[in-house]
C-alpha positions in Angstrom: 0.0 0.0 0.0 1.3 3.4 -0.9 1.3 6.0 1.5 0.0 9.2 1.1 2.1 12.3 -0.1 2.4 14.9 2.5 1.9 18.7 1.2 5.4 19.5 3.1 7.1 16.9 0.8 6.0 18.5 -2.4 8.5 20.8 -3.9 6.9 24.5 -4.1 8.4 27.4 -6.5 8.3 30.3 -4.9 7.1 33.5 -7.0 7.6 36.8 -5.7 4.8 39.5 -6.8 4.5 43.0 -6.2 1.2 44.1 -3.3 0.0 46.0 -6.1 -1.2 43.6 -7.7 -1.9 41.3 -5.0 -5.6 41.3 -5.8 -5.4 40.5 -9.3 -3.4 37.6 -8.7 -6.1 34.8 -7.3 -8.3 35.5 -10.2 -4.9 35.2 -12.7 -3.9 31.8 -11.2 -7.6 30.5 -12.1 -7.9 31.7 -15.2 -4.5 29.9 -16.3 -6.0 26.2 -14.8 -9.0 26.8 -16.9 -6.5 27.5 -20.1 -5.2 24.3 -19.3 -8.1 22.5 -19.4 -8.9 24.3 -22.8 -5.5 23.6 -24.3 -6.2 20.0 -23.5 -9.9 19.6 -25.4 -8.1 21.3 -28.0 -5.2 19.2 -28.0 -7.9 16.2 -28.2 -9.7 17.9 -31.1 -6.3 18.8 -32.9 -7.5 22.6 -32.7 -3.8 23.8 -33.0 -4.8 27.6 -34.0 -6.4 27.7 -30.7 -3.4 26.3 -29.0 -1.4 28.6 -30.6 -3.7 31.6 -29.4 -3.8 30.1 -25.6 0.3 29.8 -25.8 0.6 33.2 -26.6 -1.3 34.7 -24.1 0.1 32.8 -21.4 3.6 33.9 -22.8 2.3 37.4 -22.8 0.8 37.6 -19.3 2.7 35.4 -17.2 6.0 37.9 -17.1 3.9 40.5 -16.4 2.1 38.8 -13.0 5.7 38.2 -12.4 5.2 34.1 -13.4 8.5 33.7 -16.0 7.6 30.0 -16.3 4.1 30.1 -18.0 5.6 33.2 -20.3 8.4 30.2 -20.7 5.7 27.2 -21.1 3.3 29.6 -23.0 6.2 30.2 -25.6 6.5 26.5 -25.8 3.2 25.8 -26.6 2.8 28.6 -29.0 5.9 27.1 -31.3 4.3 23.2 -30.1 1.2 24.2 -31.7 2.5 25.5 -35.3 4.4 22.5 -35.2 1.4 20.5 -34.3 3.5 18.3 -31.9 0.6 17.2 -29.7 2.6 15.3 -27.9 4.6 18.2 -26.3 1.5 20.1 -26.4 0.2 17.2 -23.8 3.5 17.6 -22.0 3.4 21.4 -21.5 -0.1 21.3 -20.2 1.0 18.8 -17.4 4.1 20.7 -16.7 1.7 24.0 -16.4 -0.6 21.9 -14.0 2.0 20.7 -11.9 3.6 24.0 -11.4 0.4 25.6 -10.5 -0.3 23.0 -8.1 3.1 23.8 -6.4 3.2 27.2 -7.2 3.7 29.2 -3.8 3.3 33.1 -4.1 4.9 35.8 -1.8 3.8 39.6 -1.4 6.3 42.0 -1.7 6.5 46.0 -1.4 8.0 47.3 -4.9 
């Protein structure tokens, strides 16, 4: 029998964000799980243009919520989805998933 995974075992990435935008945040995070969720029917209905459109807005907005690694993974999926490599496309949803599950976010003054 496997034992259950205790929260303080799972690896968290810290983000640092500005109090400024503090409230804006919550609403950003949920909004980037349901893009997941859309990139994946797509992926199942091989709807690559609106991969492509979901990758680019997570590149474009994640930097500027102060989240580099869905700008990063956003980029990815933009270029996975010309490519139609749905495969990766798969991949980078999981890896956006997973890091939003562990993503830990810290309020700082600018």
């Amino acid at each position: 029998m496997t034992q259950p995974v205790r929260s303080e075992t799972i690896k968290r990435t810290v983000v640092y964000v500005y109090t400024e935008i503090q409230d804006l945040v919550p609403t950003f995070l949920s909004h980037q799980l349901e893009d997941v969720k859309s990139i994946v029917e797509a992926c199942e209905q091989r709807d690559y243009e609106k991969i492509q459109i979901l990758g680019h807005n997570m590149k474009g907005v994640g930097s500027a919520y102060g989240f580099d690694a869905i700008s990063e993974i956003g980029a990815s999926l933009e270029q996975c989805a010309k490519e139609r490599n749905s495969e990766k496309v798969r991949m980078l949803a999981e890896e956006v998933s997973v890091y939003l599950e562990r993503v830990e976010v810290v309020y700082v003054q600018a």
